[in-house]
MDAnalysis code that builds the backbone (N, CA, C; Angstrom):
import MDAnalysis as mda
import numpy as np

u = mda.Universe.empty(429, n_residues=143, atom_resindex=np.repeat(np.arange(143), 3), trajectory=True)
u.add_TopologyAttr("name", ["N", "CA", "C"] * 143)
u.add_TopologyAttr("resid", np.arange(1, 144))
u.add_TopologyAttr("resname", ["UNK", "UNK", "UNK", "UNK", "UNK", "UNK", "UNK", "UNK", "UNK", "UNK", "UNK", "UNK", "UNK", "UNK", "UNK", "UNK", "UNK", "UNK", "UNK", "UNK", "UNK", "UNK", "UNK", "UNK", "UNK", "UNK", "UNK", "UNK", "UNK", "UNK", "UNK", "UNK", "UNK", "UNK", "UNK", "UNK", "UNK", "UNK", "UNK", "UNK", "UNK", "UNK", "UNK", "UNK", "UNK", "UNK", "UNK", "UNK", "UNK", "UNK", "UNK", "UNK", "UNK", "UNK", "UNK", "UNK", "UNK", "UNK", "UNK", "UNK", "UNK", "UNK", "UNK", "UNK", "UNK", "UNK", "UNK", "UNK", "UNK", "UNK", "UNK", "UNK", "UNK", "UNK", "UNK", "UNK", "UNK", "UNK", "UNK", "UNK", "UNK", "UNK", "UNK", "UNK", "UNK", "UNK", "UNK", "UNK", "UNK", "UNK", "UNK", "UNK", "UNK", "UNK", "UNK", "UNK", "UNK", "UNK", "UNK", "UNK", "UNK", "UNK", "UNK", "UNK", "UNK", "UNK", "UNK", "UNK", "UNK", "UNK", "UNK", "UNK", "UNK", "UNK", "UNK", "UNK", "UNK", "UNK", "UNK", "UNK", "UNK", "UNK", "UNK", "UNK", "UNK", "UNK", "UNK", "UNK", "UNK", "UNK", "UNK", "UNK", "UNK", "UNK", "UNK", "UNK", "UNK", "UNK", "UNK", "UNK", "UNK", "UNK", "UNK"])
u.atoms.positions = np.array([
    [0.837, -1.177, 0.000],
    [0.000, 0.000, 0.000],
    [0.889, 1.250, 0.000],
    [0.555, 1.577, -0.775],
    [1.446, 3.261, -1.031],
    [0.729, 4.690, 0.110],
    [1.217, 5.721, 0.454],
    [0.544, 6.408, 1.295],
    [1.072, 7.746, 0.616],
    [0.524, 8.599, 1.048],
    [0.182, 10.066, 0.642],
    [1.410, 10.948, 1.387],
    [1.628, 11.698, 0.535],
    [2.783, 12.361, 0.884],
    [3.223, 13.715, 0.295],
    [3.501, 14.969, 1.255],
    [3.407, 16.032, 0.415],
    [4.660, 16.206, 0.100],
    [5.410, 16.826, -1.226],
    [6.049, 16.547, -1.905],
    [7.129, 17.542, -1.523],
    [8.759, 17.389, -1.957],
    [9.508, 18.519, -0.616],
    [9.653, 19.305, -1.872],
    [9.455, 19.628, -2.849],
    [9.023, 20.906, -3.414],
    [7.861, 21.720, -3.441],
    [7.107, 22.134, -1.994],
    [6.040, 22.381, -2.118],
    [5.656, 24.059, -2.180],
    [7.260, 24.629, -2.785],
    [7.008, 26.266, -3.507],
    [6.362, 25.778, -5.005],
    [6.682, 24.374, -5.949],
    [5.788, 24.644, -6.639],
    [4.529, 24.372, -6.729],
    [3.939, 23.831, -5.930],
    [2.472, 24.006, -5.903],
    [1.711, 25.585, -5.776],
    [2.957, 26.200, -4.540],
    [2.379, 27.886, -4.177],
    [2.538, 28.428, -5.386],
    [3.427, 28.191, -6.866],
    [3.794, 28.561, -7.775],
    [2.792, 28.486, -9.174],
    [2.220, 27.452, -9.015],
    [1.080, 26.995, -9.682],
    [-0.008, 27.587, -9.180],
    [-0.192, 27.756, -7.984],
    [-1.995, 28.464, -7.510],
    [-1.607, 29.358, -7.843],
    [-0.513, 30.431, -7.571],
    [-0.680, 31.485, -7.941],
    [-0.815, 32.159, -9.590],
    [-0.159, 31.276, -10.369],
    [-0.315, 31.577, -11.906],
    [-2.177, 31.572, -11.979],
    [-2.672, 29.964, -11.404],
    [-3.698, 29.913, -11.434],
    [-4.988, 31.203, -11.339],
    [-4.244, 31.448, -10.053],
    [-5.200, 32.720, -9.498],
    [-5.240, 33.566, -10.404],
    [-3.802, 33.842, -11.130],
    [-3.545, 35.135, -11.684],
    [-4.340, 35.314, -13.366],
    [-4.506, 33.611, -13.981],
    [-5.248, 33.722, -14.896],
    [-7.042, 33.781, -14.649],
    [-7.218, 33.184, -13.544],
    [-8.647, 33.347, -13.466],
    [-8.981, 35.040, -12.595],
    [-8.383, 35.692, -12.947],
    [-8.649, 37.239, -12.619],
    [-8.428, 37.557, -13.772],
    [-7.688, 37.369, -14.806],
    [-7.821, 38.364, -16.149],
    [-8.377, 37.511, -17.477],
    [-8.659, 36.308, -17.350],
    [-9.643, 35.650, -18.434],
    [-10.982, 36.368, -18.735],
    [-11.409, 36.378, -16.578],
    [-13.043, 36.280, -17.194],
    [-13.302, 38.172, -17.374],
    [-12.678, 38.567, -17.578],
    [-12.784, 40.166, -17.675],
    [-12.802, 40.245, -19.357],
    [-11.763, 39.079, -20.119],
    [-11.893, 39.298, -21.510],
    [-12.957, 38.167, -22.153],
    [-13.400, 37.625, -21.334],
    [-14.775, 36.943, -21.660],
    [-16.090, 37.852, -20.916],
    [-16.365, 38.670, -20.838],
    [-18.079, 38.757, -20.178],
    [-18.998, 37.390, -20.193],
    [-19.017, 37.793, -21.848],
    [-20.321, 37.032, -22.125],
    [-20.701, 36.124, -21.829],
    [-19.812, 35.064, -21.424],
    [-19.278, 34.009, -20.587],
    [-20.371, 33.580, -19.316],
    [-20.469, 34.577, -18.390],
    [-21.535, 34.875, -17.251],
    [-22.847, 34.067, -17.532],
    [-23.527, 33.322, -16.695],
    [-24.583, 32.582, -16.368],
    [-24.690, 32.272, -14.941],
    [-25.835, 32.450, -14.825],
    [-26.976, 32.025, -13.572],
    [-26.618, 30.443, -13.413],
    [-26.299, 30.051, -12.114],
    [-26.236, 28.886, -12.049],
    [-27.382, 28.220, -10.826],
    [-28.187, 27.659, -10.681],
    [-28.444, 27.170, -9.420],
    [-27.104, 26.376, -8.491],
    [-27.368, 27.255, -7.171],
    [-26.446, 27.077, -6.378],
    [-26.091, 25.192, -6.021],
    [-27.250, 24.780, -5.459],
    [-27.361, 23.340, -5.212],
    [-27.024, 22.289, -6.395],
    [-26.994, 22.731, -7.894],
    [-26.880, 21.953, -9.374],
    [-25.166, 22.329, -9.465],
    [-24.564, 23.766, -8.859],
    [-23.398, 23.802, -9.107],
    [-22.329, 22.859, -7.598],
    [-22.429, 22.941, -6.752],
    [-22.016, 22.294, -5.642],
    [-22.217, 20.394, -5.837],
    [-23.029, 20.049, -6.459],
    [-23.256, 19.083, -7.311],
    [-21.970, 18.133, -8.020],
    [-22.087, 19.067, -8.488],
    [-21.060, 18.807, -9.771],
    [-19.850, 19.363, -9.349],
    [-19.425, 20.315, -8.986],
    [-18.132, 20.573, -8.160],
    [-17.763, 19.113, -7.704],
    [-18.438, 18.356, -6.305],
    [-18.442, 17.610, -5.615],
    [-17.991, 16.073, -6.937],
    [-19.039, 16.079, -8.153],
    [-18.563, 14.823, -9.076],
    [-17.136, 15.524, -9.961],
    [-17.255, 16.695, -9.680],
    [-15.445, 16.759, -10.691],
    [-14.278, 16.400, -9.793],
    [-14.452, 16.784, -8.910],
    [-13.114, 16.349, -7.524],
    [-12.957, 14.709, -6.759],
    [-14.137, 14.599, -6.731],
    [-14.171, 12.834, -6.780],
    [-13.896, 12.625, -8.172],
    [-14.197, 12.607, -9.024],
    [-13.565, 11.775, -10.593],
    [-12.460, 11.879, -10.534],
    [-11.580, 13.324, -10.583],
    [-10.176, 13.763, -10.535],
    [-9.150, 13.227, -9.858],
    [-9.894, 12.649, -8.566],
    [-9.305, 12.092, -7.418],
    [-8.980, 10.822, -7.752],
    [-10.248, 10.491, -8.338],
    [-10.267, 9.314, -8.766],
    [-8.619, 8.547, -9.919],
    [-9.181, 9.594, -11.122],
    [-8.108, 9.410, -12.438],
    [-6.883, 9.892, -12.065],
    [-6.566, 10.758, -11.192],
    [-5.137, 11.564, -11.316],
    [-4.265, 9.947, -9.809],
    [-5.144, 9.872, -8.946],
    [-4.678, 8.685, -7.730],
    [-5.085, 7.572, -7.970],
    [-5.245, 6.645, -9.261],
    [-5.774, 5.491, -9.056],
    [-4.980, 4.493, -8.245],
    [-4.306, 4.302, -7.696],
    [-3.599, 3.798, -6.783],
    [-4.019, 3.812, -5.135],
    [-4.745, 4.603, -5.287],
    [-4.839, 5.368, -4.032],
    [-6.187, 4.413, -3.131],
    [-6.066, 4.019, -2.135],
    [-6.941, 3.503, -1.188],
    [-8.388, 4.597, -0.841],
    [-9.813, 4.314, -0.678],
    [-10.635, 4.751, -0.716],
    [-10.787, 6.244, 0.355],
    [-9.946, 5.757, 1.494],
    [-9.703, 6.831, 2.237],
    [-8.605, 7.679, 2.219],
    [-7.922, 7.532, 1.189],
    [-6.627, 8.078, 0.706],
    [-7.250, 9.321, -0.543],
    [-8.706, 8.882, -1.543],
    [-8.719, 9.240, -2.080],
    [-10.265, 10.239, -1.343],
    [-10.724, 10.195, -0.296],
    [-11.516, 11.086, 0.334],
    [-10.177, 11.863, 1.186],
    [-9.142, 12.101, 1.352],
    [-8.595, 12.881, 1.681],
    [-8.398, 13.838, 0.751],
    [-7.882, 13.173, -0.423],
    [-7.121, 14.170, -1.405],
    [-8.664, 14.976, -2.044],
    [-9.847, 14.746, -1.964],
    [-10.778, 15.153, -2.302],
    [-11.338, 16.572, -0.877],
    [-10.984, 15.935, 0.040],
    [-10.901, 17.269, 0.932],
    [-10.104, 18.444, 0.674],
    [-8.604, 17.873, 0.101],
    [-7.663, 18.766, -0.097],
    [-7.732, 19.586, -1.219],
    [-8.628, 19.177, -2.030],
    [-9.320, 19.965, -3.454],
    [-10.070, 20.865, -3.027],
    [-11.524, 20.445, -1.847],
    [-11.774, 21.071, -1.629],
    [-11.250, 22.522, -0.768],
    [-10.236, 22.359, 0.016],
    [-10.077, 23.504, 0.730],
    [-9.255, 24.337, -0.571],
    [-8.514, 23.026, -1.448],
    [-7.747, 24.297, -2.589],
    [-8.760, 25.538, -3.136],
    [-9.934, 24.646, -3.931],
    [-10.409, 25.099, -4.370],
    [-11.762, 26.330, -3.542],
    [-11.637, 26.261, -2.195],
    [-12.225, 27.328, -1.196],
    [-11.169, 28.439, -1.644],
    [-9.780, 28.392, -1.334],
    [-8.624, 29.297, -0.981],
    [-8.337, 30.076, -2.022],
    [-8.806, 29.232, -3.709],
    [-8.758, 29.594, -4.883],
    [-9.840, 30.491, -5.044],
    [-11.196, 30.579, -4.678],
    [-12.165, 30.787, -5.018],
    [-12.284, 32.487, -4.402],
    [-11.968, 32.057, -2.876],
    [-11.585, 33.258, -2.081],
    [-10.234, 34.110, -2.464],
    [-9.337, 33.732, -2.668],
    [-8.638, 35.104, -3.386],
    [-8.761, 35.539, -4.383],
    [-9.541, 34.739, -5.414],
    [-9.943, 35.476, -6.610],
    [-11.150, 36.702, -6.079],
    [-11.593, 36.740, -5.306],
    [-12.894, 37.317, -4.771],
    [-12.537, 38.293, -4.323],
    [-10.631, 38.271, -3.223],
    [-11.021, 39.505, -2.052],
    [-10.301, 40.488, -3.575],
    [-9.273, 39.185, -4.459],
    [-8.542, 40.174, -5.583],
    [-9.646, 41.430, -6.319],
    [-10.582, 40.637, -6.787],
    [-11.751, 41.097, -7.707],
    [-13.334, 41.108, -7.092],
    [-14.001, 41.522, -6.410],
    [-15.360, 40.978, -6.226],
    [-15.987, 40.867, -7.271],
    [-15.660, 41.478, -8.241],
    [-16.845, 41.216, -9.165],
    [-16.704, 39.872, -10.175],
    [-16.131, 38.521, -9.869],
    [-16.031, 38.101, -10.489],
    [-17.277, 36.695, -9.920],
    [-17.479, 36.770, -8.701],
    [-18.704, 36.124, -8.195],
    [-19.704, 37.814, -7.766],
    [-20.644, 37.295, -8.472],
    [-21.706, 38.857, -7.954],
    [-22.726, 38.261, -6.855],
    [-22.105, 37.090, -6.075],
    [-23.028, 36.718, -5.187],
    [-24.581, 35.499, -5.646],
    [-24.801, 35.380, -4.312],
    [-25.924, 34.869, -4.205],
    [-27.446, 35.132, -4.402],
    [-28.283, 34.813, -4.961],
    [-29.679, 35.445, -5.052],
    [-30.740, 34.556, -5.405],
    [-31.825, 35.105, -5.216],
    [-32.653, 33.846, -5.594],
    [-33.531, 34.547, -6.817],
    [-33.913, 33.722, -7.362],
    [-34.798, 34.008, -8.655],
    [-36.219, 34.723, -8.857],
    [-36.567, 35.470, -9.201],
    [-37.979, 36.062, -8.974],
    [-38.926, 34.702, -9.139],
    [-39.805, 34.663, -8.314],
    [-40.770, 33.286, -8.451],
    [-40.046, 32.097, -7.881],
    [-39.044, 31.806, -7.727],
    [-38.187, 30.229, -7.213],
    [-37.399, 31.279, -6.088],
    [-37.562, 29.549, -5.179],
    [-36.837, 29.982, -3.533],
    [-35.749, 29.095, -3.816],
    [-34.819, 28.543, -5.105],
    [-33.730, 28.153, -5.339],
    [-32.840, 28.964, -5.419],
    [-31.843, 29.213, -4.738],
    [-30.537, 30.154, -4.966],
    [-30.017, 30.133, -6.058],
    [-29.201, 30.833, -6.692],
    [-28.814, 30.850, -7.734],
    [-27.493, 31.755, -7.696],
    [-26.196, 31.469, -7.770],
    [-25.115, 32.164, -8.600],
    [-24.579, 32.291, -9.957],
    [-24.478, 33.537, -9.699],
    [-24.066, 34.208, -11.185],
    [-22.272, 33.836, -11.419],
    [-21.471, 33.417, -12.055],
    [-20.679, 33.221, -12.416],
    [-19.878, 32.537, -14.242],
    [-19.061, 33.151, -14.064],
    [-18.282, 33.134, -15.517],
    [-18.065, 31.446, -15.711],
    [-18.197, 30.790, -17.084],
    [-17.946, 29.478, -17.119],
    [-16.302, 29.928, -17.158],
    [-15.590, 30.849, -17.495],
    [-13.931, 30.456, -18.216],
    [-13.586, 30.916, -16.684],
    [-14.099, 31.224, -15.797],
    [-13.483, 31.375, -14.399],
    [-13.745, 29.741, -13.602],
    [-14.736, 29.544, -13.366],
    [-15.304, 28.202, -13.051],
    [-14.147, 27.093, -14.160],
    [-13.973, 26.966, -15.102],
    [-13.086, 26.099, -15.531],
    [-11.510, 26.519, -14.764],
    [-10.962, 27.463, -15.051],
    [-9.417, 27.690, -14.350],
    [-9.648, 27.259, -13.343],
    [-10.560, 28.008, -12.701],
    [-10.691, 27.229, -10.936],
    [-10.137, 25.774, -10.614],
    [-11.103, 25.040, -11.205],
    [-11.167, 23.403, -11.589],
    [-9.552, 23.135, -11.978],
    [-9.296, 23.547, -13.185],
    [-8.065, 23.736, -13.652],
    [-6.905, 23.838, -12.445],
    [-6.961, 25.165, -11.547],
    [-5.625, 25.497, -11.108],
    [-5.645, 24.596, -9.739],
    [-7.179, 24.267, -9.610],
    [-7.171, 23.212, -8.082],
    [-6.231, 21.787, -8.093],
    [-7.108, 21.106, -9.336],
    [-6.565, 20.210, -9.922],
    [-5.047, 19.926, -10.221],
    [-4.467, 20.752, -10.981],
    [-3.065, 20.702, -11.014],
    [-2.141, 21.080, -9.822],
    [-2.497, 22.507, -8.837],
    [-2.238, 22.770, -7.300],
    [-2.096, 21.346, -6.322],
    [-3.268, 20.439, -6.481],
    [-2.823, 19.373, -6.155],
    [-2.151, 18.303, -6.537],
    [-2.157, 17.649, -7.786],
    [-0.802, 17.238, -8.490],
    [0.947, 17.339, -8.130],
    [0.804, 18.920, -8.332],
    [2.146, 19.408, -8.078],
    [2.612, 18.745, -6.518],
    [1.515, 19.128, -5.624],
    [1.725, 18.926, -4.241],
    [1.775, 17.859, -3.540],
    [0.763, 16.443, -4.197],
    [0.590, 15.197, -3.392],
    [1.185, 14.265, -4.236],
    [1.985, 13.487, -3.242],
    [2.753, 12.363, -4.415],
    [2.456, 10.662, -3.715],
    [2.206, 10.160, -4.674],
    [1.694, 8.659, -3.752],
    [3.158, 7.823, -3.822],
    [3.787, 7.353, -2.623],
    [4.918, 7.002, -2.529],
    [5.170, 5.768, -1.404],
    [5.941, 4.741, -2.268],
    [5.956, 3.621, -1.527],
    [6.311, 3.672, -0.185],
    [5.682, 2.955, 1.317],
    [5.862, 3.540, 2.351],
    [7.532, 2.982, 2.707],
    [8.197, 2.070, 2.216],
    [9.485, 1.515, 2.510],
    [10.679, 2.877, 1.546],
    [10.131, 3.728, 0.927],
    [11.106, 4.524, 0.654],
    [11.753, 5.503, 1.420],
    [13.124, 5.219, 1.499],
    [13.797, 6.830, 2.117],
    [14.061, 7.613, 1.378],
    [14.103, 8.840, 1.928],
    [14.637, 10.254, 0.987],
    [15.870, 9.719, 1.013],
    [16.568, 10.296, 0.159],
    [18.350, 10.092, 0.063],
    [18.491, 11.211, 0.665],
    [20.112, 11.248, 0.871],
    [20.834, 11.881, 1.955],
    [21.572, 12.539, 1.150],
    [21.913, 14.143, 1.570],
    [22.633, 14.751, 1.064],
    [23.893, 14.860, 1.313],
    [25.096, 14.202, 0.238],
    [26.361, 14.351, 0.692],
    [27.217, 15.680, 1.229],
    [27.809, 15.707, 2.197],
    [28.580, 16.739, 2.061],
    [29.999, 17.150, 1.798],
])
C-alpha cells in the first residue's frame, strides 16, 4: 500500500496556484459574455462529481480513504482559490440570489473562471501530493 505524501518541493504548488489565481482574474474580464446564472445546489453538485472523478483518475492507486482525503484537499484548494480570486476582484462572483418566483438560490458566475478554478485546483494538487511507496527513504545529502 502506497501512502500520501506532500512533496519537498512544495514552492511549486504555491507557484502553480498562484499563476492559477492570476489567470482566473484576467480571463473572465476578456470573456463577459461568458456569465450565467447557475443554481447554487446543481453547481455544488457537480463541483463535488469533478473532484471525486479527478481524485479518482489523477490517484488510481490510491486507497478509498486516501482518495476522500485528497478530495478534501481539493476542496479547501479550491475554497482558498475561489476566495482570493474574490477579495482580488469581487466582481467576479456577484453573489448569491434567488430568482424572482423560485426559492432556489442561484449564482451568477463566468464558465472560463469556473473552468481555471477546476483547472488550477486540480493541477495545485498534483504538483503537491505524491503517492509514494511507504518503505522509501529520501536520500541523503552528501557533504
Amino acid at each position: 500500500m502506497k501512502k500520501l505524501a506532500l512533496r519537498s518541493q512544495w514552492y511549486l504548488g504555491l507557484y502553480v496556484f498562484s499563476i492559477a489565481v492570476a489567470l482566473a482574474l484576467i480571463v473572465p474580464h476578456r470573456m463577459p459574455h461568458l456569465a450565467v446564472e447557475v443554481p447554487l445546489i446543481a453547481l455544488a453538485i457537480f463541483e463535488a462529481g469533478v473532484l471525486l472523478s479527478s481524485a479518482l483518475l489523477l490517484y488510481d492507486e490510491a486507497t478509498p480513504a486516501q482518495v476522500l482525503a485528497i478530495v478534501f484537499l481539493m476542496l479547501l484548494i479550491a475554497s482558498a482559490f475561489i476566495l482570493a480570486a474574490h477579495v482580488a476582484n469581487p466582481l467576479i462572483l456577484s453573489g448569491v440570489r434567488s430568482r424572482p418566483g423560485s426559492e432556489a438560490p442561484v449564482l451568477s458566475i463566468n464558465w472560463a473562471f469556473l473552468l481555471l478554478s477546476n483547472l488550477g485546483t486540480l493541477s495545485t494538487v498534483k504538483v503537491l501530493i505524491v503517492l509514494e511507496k511507504p518503505g522509501k527513504s529520501k536520500p541523503r545529502k552528501s557533504r
